[in-house]
N, C-alpha and C positions, 0 to 999 in steps of 0.2 A: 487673579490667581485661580479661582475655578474654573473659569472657561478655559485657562492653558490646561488645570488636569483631565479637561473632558478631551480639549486635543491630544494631550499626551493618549488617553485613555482609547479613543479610536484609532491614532494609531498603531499601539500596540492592539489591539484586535484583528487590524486588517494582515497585521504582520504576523499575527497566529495562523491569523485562516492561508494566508498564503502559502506557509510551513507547513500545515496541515496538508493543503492541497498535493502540496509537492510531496511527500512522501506518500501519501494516498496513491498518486501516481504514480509514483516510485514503485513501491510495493504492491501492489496490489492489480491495475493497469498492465502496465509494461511485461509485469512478469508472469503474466500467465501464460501456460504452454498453447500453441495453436491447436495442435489435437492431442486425444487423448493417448498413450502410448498402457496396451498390454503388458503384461508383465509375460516375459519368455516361459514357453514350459521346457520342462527341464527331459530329458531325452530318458528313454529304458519305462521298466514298468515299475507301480507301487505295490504289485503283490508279488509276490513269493510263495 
């Protein structure tokens, strides 16, 4: 019986880290912009 909870026990581990993994990469990886984009200036002048 405890060497099946120790198997249950790594595999739920490796199945976190691989969950982990995958949204790491999901988010954070994948979705970053390639370059940096300015923000537009806006046209006319700010005095008066």
């Amino acid at each position: 019986m405890e060497t099946f909870l120790e198997i249950l026990r790594e595999v739920l581990k490796g199945m976190g880290r691989e969950v982990c993994a995958y949204f790491f990469r999901k988010n954070v990886l994948e979705d970053r912009k390639t370059t940096l984009r300015r923000r537009k200036q806006k046209g006319g002048s700010d005095k008066i």
